[in-house]
N, C-alpha and C positions, 0 to 999 in steps of 0.2 A: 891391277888386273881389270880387265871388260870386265862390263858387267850388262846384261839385260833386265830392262825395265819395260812388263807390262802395265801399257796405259790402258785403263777403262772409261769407255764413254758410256751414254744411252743415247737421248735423242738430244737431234739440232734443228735450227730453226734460223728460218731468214727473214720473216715478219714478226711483226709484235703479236698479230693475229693467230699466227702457229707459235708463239709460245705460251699465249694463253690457252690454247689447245687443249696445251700438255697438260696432264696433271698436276693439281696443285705439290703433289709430294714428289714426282717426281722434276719439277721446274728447277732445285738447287741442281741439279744435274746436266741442263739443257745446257747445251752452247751454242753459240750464235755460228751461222754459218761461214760466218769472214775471219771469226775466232779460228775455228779448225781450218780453213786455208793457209792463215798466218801462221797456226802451229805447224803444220806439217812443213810451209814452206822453211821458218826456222830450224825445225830438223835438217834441210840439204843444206842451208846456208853455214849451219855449224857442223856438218860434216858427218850428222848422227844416222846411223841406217837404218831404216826399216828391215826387220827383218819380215818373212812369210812365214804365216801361220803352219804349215808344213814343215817348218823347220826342226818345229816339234816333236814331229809325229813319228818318227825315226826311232827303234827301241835303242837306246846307248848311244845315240848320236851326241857329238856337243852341241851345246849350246851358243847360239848367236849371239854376239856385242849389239850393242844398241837397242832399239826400243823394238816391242810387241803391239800393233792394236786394235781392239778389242770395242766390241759394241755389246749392251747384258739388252734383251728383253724383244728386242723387235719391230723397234717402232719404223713408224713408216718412213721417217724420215733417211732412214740407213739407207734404203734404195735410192730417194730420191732426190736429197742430198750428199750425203756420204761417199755413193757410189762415185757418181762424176768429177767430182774434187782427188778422189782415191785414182780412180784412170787416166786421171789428166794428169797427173803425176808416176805412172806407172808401179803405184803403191797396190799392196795388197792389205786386207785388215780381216777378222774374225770377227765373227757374228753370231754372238748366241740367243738364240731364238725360245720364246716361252708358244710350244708345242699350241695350246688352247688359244692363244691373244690372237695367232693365225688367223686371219680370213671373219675373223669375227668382235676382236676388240677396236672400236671406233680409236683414227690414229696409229694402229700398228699392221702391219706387211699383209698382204696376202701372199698366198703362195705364189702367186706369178713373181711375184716382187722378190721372194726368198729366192726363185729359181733364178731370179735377174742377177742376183748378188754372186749365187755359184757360177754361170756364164761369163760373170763378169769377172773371173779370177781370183771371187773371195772365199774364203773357208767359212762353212756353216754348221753351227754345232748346236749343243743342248744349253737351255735352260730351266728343265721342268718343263710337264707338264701344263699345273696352271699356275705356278709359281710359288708356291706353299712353301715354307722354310722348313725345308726337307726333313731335319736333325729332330721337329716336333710329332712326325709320324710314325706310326706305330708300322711294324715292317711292312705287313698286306699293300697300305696303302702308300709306300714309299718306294717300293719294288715298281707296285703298279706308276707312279708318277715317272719314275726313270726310265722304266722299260717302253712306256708307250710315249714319252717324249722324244726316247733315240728310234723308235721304229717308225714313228708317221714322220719325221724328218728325213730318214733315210729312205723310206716310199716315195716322199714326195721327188727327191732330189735326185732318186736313182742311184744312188752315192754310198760310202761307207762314211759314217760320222763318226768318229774318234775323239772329238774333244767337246768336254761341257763346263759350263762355272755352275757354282749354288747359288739360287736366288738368295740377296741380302745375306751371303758369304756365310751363311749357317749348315755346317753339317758335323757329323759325329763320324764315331769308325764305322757304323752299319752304312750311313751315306758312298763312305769311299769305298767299302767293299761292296756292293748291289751296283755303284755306277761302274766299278770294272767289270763286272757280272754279265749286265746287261748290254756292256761293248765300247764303254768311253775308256780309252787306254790315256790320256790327258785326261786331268783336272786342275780348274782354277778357280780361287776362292778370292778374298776382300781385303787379306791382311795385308801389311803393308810392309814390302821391303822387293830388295830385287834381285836376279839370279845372277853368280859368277859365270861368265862365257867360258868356255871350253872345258864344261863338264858337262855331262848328262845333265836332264830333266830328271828332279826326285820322281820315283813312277810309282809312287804311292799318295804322295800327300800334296793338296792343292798347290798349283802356282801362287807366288803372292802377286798383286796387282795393283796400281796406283791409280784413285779414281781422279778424273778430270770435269772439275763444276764448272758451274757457273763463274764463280770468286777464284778460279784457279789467273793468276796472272801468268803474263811472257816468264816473268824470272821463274815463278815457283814452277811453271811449265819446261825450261828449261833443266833446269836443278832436277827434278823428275828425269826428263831424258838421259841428264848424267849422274844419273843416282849419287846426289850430292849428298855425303853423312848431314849436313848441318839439317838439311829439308828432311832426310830420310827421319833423323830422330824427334825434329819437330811434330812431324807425322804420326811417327809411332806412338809419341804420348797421347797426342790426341786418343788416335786408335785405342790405347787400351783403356783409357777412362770410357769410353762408349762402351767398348768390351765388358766389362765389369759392372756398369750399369743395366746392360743387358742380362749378366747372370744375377745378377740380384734379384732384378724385377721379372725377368722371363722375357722371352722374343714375342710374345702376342702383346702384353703389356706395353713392353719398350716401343712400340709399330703403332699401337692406339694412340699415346702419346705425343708420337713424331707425327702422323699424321693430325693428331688435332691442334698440332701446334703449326700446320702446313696446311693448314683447313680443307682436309683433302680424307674423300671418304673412299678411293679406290684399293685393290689388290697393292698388295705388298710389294716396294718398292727393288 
C-alpha cells in the first residue's frame, strides 16, 4: 500500500555565515541549501511525488502517495531559499509560520516575504502565536495563542488558513479541540510515522511528520520518502526515549536542557 510521508524542515542556508545566523538550538535542524536541491531532485529521479499541501484540505478526501513538505517556524530563509529551488521545480511545500517571529524576529520572514510564499503557490498555515508549547497553558492563554495566530495570518494573507503544526509537537486534547475551534480543520504534530494513501486525513488527531536535520543522509532521506519499516522503527525508538524523558522531567525542563547543551538561550525550538 502507498503510503504518505510528511517531511519537516526549518531553516536552510547557503553560507557558513547564515548558518551561524541561525540559532545555536535551532542549527541541528538547518540544511544546507545544495542538500535540499539534491533531496527534492532525488524524489523525481526515484519517482516519488510531491504531493500539494491542499491535498489535505478536502473534508474525506483520500490521501496522496508520496511525500508532503513542510517548513515549522518561519524563518527567512523559506522565502529566500526554499521558495526558488521549490518553483524551479514546479513543487509546492507548506509553511508554518510562528504569528509573533513575523516582521520582528531577527532571521525570520516578514510579511512581505509570507505574502511571497502564498503568490508563489505555497500554503501558509499556523504555528502559534509566540511559539509557547501550547499543551503547558492554561486555557485563557492557549485559546488566545491559537486564535490570534490563525487571525493575523489570515488578515495578512487575505486567505482562509486551514492547517497549523504544535510548536515542538506538544499538545493535549484542549490543544486539538481550541485549534478546530478557532478554524484549523488540519493538524500536524512531531511524531513519527506516516499515512496510508487512499484514505482520509484522521480529522482529529495530528499528522505525524518526519523531521529532516542537519545528520539526515541521501539514504536515511530516501528511506523517509519511502517510509521504509526499517528507518521508520529506528526512528520511533529514538522518538519515544525523548518522549518519556520529556514526561518525566516536564517540557520547560527537557528545552532548558537541550538548549544548554546547544549553548542556545532563544525561544523554544
Amino acid at each position: 500500500m502507498r503510503r504518505l510521508s510528511i517531511l519537516m524542515y526549518h531553516g536552510l542556508y547557503a553560507t557558513e555565515a547564515q548558518r551561524q545566523a541561525i540559532d545555536p538550538i535551532d542549527r541541528p535542524y538547518a540544511v544546507h541549501a545544495d542538500t535540499f536541491a539534491r533531496q527534492l531532485d532525488a524524489l523525481a529521479h526515484a519517482g516519488i511525488p510531491v504531493a500539494h499541501p491542499r491535498d489535505l484540505e478536502a473534508p474525506g478526501a483520500p490521501l496522496p502517495g508520496g511525500v508532503l513538505l513542510t517548513f515549522d517556524d518561519g524563518h527567512a530563509s523559506n522565502a529566500d531559499i526554499a521558495l526558488p529551488l521549490l518553483r524551479q521545480r514546479g513543487l509546492a511545500a507548506l509553511f508554518f509560520v510562528t504569528s509573533d517571529f513575523i516582521g520582528k524576529r531577527p532571521g525570520f520572514c516578514t510579511w512581505d516575504q509570507v505574502r511571497a510564499l502564498a503568490r508563489g503557490g505555497m500554503t501558509v498555515g499556523g504555528h502559534g502565536q509566540t511559539h509557547s508549547f501550547l499543551s503547558d497553558l492554561p486555557d485563557p492563554e492557549l485559546r488566545r495563542e491559537l486564535q490570534q495566530s490563525h487571525d493575523r495570518i489570515a488578515e495578512e494573507l487575505q486567505a482562509p488558513v486551514r492547517q497549523m503544526s504544535f510548536p515542538g509537537g506538544r499538545f493535549d486534547a484542549r490543544c486539538l479541540q481550541i485549534a478546530h475551534a478557532v478554524g484549523f480543520s488540519v493538524l500536524h504534530g512531531s511524531e513519527i510515522g506516516t499515512l496510508a494513501a487512499q484514505r482520509a486525513a484522521p480529522g482529529h488527531h495530528p499528522l505525524p511528520r518526519l523531521a529532516i536535520r542537519t545528520t539526515t543522509s541521501d539514504a536515511a532521506f530516501l528511506d523517509f520518502a519511502r517510509a521504509a519499516p526499517g528507518r521508520m522503527l529506528r526512528a520511533q525508538t529514538v522518538a519515544q526515549a525523548k518522549t518519556w524523558t520529556k514526561r518525566l522531567i516536564g517540557n520547560a525542563r527537557y528545552h532548558r536542557l537541550y538548549a544548554r547543551l546547544k549553548g542556545a538561550t532563544s525561544p523554544q525550538p
